[in-house]
C-alpha positions in Angstrom: 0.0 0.0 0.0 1.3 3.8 -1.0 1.3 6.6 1.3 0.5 9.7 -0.8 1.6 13.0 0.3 1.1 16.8 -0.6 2.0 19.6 0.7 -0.7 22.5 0.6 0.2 26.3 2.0 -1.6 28.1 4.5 -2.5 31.6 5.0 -1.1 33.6 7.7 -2.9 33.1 11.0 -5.2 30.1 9.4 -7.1 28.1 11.8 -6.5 24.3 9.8 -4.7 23.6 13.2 -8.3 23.3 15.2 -10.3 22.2 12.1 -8.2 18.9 11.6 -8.3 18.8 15.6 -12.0 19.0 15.3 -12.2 16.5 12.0 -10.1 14.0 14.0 -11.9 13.9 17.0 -14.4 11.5 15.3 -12.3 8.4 15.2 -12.3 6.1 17.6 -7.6 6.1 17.5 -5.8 9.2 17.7 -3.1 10.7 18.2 -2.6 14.5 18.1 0.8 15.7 18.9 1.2 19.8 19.3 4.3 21.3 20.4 2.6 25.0 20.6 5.4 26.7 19.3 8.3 25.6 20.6 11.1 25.1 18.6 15.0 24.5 18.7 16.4 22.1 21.3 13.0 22.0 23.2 10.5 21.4 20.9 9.8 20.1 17.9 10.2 20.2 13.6 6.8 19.8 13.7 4.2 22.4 15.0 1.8 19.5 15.4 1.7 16.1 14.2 -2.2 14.3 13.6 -2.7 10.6 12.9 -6.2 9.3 12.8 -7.4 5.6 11.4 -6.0 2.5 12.0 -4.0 0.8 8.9 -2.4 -1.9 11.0 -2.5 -2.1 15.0 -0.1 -3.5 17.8 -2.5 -3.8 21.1 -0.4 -5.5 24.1 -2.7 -6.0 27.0 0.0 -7.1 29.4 3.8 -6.3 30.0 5.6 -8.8 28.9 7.2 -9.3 25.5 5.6 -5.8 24.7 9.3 -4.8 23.7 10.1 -7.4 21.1 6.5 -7.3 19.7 6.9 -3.6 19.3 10.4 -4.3 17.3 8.5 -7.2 15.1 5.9 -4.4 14.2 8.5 -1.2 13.6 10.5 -3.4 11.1 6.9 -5.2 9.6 6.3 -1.5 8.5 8.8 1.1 8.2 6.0 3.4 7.9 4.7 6.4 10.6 3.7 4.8 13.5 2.3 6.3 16.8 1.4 5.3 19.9 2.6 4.9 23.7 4.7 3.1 26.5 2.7 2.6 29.9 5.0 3.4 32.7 4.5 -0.5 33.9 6.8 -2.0 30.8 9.6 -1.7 33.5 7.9 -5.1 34.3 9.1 -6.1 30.9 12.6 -4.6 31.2 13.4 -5.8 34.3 11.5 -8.9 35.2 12.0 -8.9 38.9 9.5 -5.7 39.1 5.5 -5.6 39.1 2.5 -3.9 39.0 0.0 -4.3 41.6 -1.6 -1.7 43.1 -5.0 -0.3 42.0 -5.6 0.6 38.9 -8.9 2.6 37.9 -8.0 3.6 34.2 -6.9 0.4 32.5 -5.0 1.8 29.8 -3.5 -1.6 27.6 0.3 -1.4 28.3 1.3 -0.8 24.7 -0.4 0.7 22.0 1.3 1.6 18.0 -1.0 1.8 14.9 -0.1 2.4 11.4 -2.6 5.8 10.8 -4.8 5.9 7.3 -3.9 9.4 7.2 -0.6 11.9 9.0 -1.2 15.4 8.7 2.4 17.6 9.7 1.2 21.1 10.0 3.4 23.8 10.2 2.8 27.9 10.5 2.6 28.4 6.8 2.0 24.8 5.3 0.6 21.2 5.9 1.6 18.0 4.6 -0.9 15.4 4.2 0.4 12.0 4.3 -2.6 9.1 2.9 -2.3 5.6 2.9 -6.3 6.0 1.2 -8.1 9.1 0.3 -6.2 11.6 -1.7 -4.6 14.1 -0.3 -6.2 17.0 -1.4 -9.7 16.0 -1.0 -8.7 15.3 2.7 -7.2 19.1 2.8 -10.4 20.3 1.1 -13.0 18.2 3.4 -11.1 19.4 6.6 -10.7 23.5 5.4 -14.5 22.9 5.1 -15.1 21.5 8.6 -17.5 23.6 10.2 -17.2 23.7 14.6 -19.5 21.2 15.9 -21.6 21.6 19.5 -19.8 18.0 21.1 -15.7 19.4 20.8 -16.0 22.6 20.9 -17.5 23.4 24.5 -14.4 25.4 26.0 -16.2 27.1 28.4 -18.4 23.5 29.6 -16.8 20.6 28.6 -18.5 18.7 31.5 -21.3 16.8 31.1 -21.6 16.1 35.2 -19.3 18.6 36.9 -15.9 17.3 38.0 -14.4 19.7 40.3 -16.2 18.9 43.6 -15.5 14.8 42.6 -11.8 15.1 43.1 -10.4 13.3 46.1 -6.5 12.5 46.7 -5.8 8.8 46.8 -2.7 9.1 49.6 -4.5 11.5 52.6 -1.8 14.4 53.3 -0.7 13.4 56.5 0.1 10.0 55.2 1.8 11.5 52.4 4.2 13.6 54.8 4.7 10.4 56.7 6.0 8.8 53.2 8.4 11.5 52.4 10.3 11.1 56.1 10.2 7.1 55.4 11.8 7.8 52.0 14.3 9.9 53.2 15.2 6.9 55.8 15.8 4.4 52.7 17.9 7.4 51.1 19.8 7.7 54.7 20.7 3.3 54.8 22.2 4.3 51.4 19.3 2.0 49.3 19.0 5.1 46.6 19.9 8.4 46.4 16.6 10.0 45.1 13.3 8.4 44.0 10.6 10.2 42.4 7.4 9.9 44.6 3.9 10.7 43.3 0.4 11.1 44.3 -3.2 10.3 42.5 -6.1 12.4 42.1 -9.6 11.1 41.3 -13.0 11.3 40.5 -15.1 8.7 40.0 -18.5 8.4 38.5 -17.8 11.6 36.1 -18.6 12.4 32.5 -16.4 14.7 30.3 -15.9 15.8 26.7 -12.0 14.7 26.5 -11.4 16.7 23.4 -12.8 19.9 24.7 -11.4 19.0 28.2 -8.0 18.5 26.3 -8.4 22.1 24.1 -8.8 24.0 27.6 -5.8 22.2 29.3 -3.7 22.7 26.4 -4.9 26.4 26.0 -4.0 27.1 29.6 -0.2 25.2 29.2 1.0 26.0 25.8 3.5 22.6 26.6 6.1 21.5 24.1 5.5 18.2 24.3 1.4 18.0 24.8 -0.6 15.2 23.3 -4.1 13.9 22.6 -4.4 10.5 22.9 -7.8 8.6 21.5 -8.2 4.7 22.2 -11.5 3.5 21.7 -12.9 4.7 25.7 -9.9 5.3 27.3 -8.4 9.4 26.4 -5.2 10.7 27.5 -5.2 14.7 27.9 -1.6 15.9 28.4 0.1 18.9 28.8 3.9 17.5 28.8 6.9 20.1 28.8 9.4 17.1 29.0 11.2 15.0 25.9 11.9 10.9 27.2 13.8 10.5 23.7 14.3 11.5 20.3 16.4 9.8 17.8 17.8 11.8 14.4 19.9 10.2 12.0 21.9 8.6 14.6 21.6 11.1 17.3 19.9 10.1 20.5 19.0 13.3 22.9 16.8 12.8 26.0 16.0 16.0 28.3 15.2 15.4 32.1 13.2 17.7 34.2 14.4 18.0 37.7 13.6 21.5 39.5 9.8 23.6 38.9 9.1 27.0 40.6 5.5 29.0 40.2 6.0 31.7 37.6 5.5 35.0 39.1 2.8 37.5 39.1 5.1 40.5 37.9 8.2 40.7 36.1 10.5 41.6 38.4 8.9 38.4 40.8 9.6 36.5 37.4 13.3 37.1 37.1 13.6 36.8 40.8 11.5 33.1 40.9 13.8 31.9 37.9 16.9 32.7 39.6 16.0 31.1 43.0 15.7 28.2 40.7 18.8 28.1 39.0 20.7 28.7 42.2 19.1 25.7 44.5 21.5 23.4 45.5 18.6 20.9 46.3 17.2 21.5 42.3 20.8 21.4 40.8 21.8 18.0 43.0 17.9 16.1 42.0 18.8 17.4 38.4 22.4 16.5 38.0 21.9 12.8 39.6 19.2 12.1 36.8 21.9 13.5 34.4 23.6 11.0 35.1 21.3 8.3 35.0 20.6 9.0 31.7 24.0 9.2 30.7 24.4 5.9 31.8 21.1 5.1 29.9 22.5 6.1 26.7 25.9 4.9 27.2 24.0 1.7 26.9 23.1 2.1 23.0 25.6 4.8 22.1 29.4 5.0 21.2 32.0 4.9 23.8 33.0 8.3 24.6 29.7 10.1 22.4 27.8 11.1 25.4 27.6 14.2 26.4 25.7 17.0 28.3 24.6 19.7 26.2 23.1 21.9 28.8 23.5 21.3 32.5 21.0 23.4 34.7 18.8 25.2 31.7 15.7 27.4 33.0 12.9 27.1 30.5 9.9 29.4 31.1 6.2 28.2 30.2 2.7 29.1 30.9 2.5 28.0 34.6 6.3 27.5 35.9 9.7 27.5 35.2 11.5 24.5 34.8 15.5 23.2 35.4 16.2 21.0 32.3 19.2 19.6 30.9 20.1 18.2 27.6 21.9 14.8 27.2 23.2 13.5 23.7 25.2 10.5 22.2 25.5 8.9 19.1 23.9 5.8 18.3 25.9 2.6 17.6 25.8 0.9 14.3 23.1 -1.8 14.0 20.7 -0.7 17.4 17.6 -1.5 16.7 15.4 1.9 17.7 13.5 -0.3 19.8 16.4 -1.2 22.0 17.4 2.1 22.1 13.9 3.1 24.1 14.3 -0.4 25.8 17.3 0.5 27.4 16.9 3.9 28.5 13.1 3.2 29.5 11.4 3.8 32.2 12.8 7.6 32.1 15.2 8.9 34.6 13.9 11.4 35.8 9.8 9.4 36.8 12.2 6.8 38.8 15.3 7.9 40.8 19.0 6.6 41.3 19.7 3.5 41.4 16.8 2.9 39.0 15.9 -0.6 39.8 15.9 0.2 43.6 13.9 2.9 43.2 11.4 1.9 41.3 11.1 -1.4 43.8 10.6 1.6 46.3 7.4 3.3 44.2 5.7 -0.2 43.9 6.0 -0.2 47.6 4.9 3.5 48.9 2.8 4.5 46.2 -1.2 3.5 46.2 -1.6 3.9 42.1 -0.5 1.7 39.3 1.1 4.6 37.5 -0.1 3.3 33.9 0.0 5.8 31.2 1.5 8.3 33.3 5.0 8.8 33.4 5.4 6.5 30.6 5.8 8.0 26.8 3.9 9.2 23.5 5.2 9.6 20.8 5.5 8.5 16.9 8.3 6.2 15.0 8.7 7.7 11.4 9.0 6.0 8.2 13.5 6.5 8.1 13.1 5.2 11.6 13.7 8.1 13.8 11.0 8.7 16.8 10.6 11.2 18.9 8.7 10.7 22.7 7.7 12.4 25.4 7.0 11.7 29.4 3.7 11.9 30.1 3.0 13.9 33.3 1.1 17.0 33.2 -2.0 14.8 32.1 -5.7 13.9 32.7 -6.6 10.1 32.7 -10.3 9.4 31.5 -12.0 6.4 31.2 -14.8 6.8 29.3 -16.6 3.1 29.7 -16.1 3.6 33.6 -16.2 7.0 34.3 -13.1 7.3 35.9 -10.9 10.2 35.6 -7.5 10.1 37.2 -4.6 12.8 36.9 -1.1 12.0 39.3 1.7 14.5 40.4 5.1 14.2 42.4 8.5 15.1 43.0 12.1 14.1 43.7 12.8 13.2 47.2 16.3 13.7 48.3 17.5 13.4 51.7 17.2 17.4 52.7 13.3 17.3 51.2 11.3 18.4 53.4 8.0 16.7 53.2 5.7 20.0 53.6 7.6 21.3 50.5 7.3 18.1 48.9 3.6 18.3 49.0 3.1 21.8 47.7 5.6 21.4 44.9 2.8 18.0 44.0 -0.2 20.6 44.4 1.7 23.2 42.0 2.7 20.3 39.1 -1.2 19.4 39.7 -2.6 22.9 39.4 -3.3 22.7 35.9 -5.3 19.8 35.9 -7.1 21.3 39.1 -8.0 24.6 37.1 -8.8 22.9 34.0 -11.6 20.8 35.9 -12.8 23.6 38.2 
């Protein structure tokens, strides 16, 4: 089967961006990829990437063999493919770790489809890639997509309102209690940092996820924010964080370690984004995940290639600013892409250092199977190159069971202090919170 593809231009200041949003939100798989913006280092090529319609499908249910399955369907196709990684396939890399605490969402643990139709937009032109219709009558039947009443309710997306519904999963004092027994696993010298994390729920709750997901991506503007369609189950996420991209045979991952509250005037600004960059707590949880990932890639990359491009970089979004460094190396001849994710995967920066200690740790103190978050979206493309991103920032929704779920954490170290600990959780979730308010 041939993809077809044509480039079309766009007016200045077009809207095709929200009309193919709108178009797509009638299948029943999708992925919608938008990096608002954001270009260079973080960021994208793409302003947005859209694949809708299934082709071909990889569906793994459970953990194990996901990875090699995943492999057997990349090389099958060497077409786009895009889909995600459940935090919970570090069952299937390391197969002395589970998964058993509750889980109300139920997202599969691996998802990749082969879309009917890829549509890269950028400012000024969109490329429609089409395994079916042609091109250009896809262009034409999307510019002529008119706003419908179901995705475009902004201002309600709620069918039954959520706000009231939330609850916390870990009550706050119990939470404080977890922090000081961390720090007593961090004090015996079992890890040096693990990252801890928190759900909120609601249950028995109806939404409109695409409208739901418009709002919270309005309200980020996040490099790395995704819209994520399978059957009844919806990611909504508002990511600022790249797990891994691979050009050519570049490999570059970018860990978050270190968030402060953006301020309400300039001058509180510059001052806020300073305090970060200075924080010897932020600067030791960020350059211990450096080196995690270092290690990560050294795994796939040539001896020597590794390097850090950025140590300590403050990125300002919507909400916060952010501590995020840049890792590279270059790939070794003949690694499979899929090994490449293998090896580095479950990101750094969602675990803590040692890895496999840590995330034995998480399984023990947390009360959520993570799931979908803190695992990856993200697309392979036909040359093999992929780009994904962590998933945090991000409303859970399961449509068939009316459960929505949305998670938020931190680094502990052993100078946190839990109180801190548990508003820096609040701030990551405050998005989420607005958004559903």
């Amino acid at each position: 089967m041939t993809r077809l593809s044509e480039t079309f231009p766009l007016p200045l200041g077009h809207d095709f961006k929200q009309r193919a949003y709108r178009w797509a939100s009638q299948f029943e798989v999708v992925c919608y990829l938008d990096s608002n913006g954001y270009q260079g280092v973080v960021g994208s090529e793409h302003d947005c990437l859209l694949a809708v319609g299934v082709a071909s499908q990889l569906l793994q249910k459970t953990e194990p063999g996901a990875f090699d399955a995943l492999k057997k369907f990349v090389d099958e196709h060497q077409d786009w493919l895009f889909g995600y990684l459940t935090y919970d396939l570090k069952n299937d890399v390391e197969p002395r770790l589970s998964s058993k605490n509750h889980d109300g969402i139920g997202f599969p643990a691996l998802h990749f489809f082969q879309p009917e139709v890829v549509i890269a937009i950028a400012p000024q032109c969109v490329t429609i890639h089409s395994l079916g219709e042609l091109p250009k009558i896809l262009f034409k039947k999307i510019n002529n997509s008119q706003p419908t009443e179901r995705v475009d309710l902004i201002r309600n997306p709620f069918v039954i309102p959520v706000g009231d519904l939330i609850r916390n999963q870990i009550p706050r004092a119990d939470y404080l209690e977890t922090i000081q027994a961390i720090r007593q696993h961090i004090r015996r010298g079992d890890i040096y940092e693990m990252n801890f994390c928190q759900e909120f729920f609601a249950e028995d709750c109806q939404i409109e996820a695409p409208a739901v997901f418009q709002k919270l991506n309005s309200f980020g503007k996040a490099p790395f924010s995704a819209y994520y369609r399978l059957a009844d189950h919806y990611l909504l996420c508002a990511s600022p964080e790249r797990f891994l991209k691979k050009t050519g045979n570049r490999l570059i991952s970018q860990p978050i370690k270190g968030t402060r509250r953006r301020g309400l005037t300039t001058v509180e600004d510059a001052a806020l984004r300073q305090q970060l960059y200075l924080s010897p707590k932020d600067r030791s949880e960020n350059v211990m995940i450096v080196d995690l990932v270092r290690n990560d890639l050294a795994r796939s990359c040539r001896a020597g290639s590794v390097r850090v491009d950025e140590l300590y970089g403050i990125y300002q979004f919507e909400q916060v600013f952010q501590m995020i460094s840049t890792v590279s190396g270059e790939l070794l001849p003949g690694v499979h892409s899929v090994d490449a994710i293998r090896r580095a995967f479950p990101m750094g920066s969602m675990t803590g250092a040692p890895k496999l200690r840590s995330m034995e740790l998480i399984e023990q103190y947390e009360q959520t199977k993570r799931g979908l978050y803190s695992g990856a979206v993200g697309y392979f493309t036909p040359q093999g190159d992929f780009d994904f991103n962590v998933v945090i920032r991000s409303i859970l929704y399961n449509a068939a069971d009316r459960y929505l779920s949305f998670q938020a954490g931190g680094a502990i170290v052993f100078d946190s202090e839990p109180e801190s600990e548990y508003e820096e959780s609040l701030l990551k979730a405050q998005g989420m919170f607005k958004v559903l308010s």
